[in-house]
C-alpha positions as CSV (number, residue, x, y, z in Angstrom):
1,X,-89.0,-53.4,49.7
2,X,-90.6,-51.9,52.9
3,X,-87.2,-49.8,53.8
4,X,-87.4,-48.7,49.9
5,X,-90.9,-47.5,50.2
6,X,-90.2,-45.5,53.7
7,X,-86.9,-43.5,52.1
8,X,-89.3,-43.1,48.9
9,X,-92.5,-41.7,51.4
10,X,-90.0,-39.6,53.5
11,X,-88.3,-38.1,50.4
12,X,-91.7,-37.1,49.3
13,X,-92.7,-35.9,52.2
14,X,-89.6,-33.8,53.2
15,X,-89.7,-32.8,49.4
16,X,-93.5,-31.5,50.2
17,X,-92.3,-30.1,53.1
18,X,-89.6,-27.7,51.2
19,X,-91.9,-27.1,48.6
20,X,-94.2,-24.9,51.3
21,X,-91.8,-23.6,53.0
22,X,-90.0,-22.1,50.3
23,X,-93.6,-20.7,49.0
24,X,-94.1,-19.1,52.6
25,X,-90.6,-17.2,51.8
26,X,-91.8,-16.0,48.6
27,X,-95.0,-14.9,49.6
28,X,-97.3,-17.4,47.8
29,X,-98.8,-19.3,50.4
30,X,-100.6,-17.9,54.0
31,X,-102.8,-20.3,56.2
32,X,-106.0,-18.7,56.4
33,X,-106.3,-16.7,59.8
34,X,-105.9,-13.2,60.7
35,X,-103.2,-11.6,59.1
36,X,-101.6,-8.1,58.5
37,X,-99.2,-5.9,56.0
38,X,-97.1,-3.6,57.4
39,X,-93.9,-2.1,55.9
40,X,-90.6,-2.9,57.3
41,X,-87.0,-3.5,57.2
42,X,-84.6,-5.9,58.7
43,X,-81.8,-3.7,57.5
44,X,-83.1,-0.1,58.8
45,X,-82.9,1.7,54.8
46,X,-84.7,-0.8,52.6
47,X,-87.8,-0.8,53.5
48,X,-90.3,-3.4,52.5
49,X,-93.8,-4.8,52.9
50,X,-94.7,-8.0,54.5
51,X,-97.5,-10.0,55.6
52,X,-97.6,-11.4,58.7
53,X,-100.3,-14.6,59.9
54,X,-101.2,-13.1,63.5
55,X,-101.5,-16.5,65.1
56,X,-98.6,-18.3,64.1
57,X,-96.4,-15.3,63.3
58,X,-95.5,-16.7,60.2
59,X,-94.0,-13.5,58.2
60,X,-93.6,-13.6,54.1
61,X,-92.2,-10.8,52.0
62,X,-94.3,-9.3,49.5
63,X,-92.0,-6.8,47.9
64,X,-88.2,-7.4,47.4
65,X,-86.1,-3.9,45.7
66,X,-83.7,-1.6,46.2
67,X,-86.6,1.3,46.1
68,X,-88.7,2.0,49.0
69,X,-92.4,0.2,49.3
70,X,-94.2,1.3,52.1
71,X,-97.7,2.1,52.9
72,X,-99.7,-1.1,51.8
73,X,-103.3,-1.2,52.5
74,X,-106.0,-3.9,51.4
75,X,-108.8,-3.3,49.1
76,X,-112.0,-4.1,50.8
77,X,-112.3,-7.6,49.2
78,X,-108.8,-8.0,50.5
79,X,-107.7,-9.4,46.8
80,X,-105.6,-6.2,45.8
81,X,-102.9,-3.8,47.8
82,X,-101.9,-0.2,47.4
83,X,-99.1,0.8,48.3
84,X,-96.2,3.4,48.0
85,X,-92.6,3.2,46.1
86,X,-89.9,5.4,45.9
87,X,-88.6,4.4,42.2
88,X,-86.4,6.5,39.6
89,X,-89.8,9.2,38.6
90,X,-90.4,10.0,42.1
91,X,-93.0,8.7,45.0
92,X,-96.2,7.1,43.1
93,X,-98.8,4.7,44.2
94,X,-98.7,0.9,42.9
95,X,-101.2,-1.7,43.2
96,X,-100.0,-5.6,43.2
97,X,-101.7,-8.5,44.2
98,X,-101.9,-10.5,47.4
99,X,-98.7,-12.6,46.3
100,X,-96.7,-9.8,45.3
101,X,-97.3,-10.1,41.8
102,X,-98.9,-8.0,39.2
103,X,-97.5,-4.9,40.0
104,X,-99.4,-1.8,37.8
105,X,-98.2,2.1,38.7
106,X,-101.0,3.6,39.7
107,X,-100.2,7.3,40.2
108,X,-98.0,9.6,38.2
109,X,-97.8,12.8,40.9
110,X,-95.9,12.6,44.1
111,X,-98.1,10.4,46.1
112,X,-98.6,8.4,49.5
113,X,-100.9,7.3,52.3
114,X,-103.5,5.5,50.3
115,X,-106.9,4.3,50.9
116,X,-109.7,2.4,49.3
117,X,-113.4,3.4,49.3
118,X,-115.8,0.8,50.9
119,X,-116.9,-0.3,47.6
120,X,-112.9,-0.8,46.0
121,X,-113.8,1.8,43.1
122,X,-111.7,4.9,44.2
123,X,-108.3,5.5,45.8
124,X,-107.8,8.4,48.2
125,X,-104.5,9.5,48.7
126,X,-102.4,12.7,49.6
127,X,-100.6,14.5,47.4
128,X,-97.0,16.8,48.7
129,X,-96.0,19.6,46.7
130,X,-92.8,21.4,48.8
131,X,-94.9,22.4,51.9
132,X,-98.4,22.0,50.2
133,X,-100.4,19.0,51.0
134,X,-103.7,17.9,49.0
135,X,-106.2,15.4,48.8
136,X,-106.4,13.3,45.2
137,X,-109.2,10.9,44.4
138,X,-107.8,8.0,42.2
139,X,-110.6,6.7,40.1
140,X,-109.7,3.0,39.2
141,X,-112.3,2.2,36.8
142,X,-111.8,5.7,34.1
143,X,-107.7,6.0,35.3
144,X,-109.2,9.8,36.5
145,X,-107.1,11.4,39.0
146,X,-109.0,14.6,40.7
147,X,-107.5,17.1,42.9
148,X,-110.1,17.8,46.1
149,X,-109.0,20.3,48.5
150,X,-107.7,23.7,47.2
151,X,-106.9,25.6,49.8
152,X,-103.9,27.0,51.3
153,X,-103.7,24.6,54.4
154,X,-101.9,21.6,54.5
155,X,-104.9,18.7,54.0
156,X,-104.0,14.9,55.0
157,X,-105.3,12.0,56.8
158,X,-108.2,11.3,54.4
159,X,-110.3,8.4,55.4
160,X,-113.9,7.4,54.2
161,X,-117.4,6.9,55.0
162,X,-119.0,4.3,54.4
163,X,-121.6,5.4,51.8
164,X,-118.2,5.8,49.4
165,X,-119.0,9.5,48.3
166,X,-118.0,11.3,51.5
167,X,-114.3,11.5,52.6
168,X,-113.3,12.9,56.1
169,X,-109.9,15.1,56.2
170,X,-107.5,17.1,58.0
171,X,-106.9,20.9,57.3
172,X,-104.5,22.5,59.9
173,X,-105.2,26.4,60.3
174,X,-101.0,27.5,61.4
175,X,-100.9,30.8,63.6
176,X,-98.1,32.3,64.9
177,X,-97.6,30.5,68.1
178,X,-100.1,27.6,68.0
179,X,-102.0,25.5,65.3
180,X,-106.0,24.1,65.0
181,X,-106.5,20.8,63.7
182,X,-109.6,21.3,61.5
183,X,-111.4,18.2,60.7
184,X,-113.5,18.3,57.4
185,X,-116.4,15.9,55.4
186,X,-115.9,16.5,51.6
187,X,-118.8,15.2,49.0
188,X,-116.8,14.0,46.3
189,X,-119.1,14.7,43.3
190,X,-120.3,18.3,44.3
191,X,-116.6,19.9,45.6
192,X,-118.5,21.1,48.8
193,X,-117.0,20.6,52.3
194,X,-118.1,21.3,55.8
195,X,-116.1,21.6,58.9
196,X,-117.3,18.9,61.5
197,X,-115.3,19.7,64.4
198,X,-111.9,21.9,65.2
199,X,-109.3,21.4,68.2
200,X,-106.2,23.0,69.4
201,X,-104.6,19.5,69.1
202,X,-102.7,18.0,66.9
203,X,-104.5,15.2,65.5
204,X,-103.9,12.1,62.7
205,X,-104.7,8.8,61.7
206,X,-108.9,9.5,61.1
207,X,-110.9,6.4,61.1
208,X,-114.8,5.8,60.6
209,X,-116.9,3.1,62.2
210,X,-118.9,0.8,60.0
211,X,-122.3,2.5,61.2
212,X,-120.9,6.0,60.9
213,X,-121.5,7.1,64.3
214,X,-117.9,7.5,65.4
215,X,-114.9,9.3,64.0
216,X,-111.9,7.7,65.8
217,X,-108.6,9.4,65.7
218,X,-105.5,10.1,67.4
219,X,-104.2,13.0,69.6
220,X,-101.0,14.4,70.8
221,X,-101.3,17.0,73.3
222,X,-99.4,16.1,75.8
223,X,-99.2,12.4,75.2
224,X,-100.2,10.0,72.7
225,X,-104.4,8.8,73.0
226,X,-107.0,7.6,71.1
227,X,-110.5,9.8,70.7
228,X,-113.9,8.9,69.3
229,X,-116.1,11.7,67.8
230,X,-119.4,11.0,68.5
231,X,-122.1,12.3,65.8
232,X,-125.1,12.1,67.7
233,X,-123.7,14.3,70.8
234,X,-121.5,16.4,68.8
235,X,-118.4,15.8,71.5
236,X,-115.0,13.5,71.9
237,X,-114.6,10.9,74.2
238,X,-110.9,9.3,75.6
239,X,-111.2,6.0,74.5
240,X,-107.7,4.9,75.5
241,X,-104.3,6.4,76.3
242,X,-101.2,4.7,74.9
243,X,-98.7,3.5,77.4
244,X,-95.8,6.7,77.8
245,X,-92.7,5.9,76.2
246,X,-89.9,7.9,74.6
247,X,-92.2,9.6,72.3
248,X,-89.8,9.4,69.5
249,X,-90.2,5.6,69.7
250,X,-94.0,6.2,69.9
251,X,-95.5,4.3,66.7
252,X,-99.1,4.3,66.2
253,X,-100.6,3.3,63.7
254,X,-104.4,4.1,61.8
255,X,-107.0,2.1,64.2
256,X,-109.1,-0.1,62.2
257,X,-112.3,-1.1,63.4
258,X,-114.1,-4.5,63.4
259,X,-116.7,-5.5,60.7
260,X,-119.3,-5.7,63.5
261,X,-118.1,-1.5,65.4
262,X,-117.6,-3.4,68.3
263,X,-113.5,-3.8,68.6
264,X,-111.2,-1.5,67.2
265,X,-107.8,-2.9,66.3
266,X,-104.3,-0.9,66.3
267,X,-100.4,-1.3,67.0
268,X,-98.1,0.1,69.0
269,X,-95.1,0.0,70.7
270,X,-95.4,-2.0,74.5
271,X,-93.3,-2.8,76.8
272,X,-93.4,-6.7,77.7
273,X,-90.1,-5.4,80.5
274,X,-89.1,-2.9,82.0
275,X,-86.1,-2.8,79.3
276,X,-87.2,-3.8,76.2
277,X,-89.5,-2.5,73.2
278,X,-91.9,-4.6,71.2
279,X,-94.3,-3.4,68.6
280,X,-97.6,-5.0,69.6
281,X,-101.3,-5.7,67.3
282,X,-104.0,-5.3,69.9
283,X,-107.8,-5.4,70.3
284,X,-109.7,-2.8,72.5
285,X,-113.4,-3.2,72.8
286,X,-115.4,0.3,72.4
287,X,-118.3,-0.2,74.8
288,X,-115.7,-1.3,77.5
289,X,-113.3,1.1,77.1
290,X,-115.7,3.9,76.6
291,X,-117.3,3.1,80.0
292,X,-113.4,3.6,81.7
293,X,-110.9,5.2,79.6
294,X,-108.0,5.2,82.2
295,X,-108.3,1.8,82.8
296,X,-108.9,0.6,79.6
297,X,-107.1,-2.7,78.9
298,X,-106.8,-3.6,75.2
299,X,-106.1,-7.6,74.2
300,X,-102.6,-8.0,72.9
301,X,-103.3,-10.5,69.4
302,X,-99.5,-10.8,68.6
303,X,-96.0,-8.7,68.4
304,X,-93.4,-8.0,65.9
305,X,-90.0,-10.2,65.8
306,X,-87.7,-7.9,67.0
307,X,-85.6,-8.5,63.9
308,X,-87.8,-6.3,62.1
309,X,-87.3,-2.2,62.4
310,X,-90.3,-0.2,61.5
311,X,-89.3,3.7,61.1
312,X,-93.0,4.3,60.6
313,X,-95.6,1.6,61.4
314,X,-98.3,1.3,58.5
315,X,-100.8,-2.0,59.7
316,X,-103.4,-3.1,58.2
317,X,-105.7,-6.4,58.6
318,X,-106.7,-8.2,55.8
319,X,-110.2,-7.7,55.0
320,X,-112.5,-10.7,56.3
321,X,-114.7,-12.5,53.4
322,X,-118.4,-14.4,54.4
């Protein structure tokens, strides 16, 4: 009887045991710690989006097609992602829910490289038209989709404040042998735009702290670094230089700052030898690295299994809930 009850507990218990892991390769189940999406592929062409438990680097699928998904971003309450697919009608923004599930088109114009307002009513994205680049406002709750810039330069890079009615974008001002990065605020209900800062740099991946203060982004001119536009003394600061690598291996991502302004969070590629590549998460602390830019040392949090290839790293954390 005591052997029959041990085979019957272990059975159970292995049968448990299958039962999570197979949820963990479906995407149902994540233990909950710091985690990420980021869009991947373990065969180079069929790119996918995962998540990925920083800790225990535990990675689950969330999307499984022969299309495209890329892009994915959390809404603020971290309950819904955006993201982008390349099905039959073209490039078009989809929304799905944390397990993958429930996936609604959310765009009907070529689209990519969303991003939620701070309250999770409105969906920025950009909009590509042959060489023509614009900024669209989704509205979730009316299904309104608004065209915002219309000018003649290509617009990208939109990112928000965090009053939700102000969004911060690129212009880029071409000239014959050079080009000037214009960075832009927009109010959303009255059109009107103002230009907050220009440089002769090429410049990407905006991103606002939670107070507003600081406008981080990153440059290339000659190598790979991240800035922070400070509001109050109208100037940039080098906040950290990435380490130099091949730059066509160079993957950066859009820094994402810490509830709290303090950290700000990114991934890039690092190299743990001399001979190999590893796409790393990592942690830099503002004050710190303000203080001593060259020296800056950011915390690695966790690296990408080298059985994943990322043509273009998109990471995002998952938003933290009190």
């Amino acid at each position: 009887m005591t052997r029959f009850l041990i085979r019957l507990i272990s059975r159970v218990s292995f049968g448990c045991i299958g039962i999570v892991l197979l949820a963990l390769a479906v995407g149902r189940i994540l233990p909950p710690e710091d985690e990420i999406l980021f869009s991947a592929s373990t065969t180079i062409f069929n790119i996918q989006i995962f998540r990925m438990s920083i800790a225990r680097q535990i990675i689950v699928p969330m999307t499984s097609s022969e299309e495209v998904n890329a892009s994915p971003v959390w809404s603020p309450d971290g309950q819904s992602i955006a993201f982008i697919s390349k099905y039959q009608n073209g490039q078009n923004i989809y929304l799905m829910n944390p397990t993958g599930g429930g996936i609604n088109q959310l765009t009907d114009s070529y689209g990519g490289l969303p991003i939620w307002s701070p309250d999770g009513q409105k969906i920025a994205f950009t909009r590509f038209t042959g060489e023509k680049n614009d900024v669209m406002l989704k509205v979730l709750q009316s299904d309104e989709t608004h065209q915002l810039t219309h000018n003649t330069q290509p617009n990208f890079s939109p990112t928000w404040l965090p009053d939700s009615q102000h969004l911060t974008f690129i212009s880029i001002d071409i000239h014959p042998h050079d080009e000037t990065s214009n960075v832009n605020n927009l109010d959303i209900e009255n059109g009107q735009t103002h230009l907050i800062f220009t440089t002769q740099h090429y410049i990407t991946n905006l991103a606002w702290s939670p107070d507003a203060r600081y406008l981080a982004y990153l440059a290339y001119a000659p190598v790979s670094a991240l800035y922070l536009w400070d509001t109050i003394r109208n100037q940039s600061f080098l906040l950290y230089i990435y380490p130099f690598i091949d730059p066509e291996m160079n993957y950066t991502d859009v820094p994402e700052w810490s509830a709290d302004g303090r950290s700000i969070f990114f991934a890039t590629i690092y190299t743990p030898t001399p001979d190999t590549y590893r796409l790393g998460i990592f942690q830099l602390v503002v004050a710190s690295c303000l203080q001593q830019a060259q020296n800056c040392s950011p915390k690695l949090l966790g690296s990408l299994p080298t059985a994943y290839y990322v043509p273009h790293f998109d990471m995002h954390l998952r938003p933290h809930q009190p």
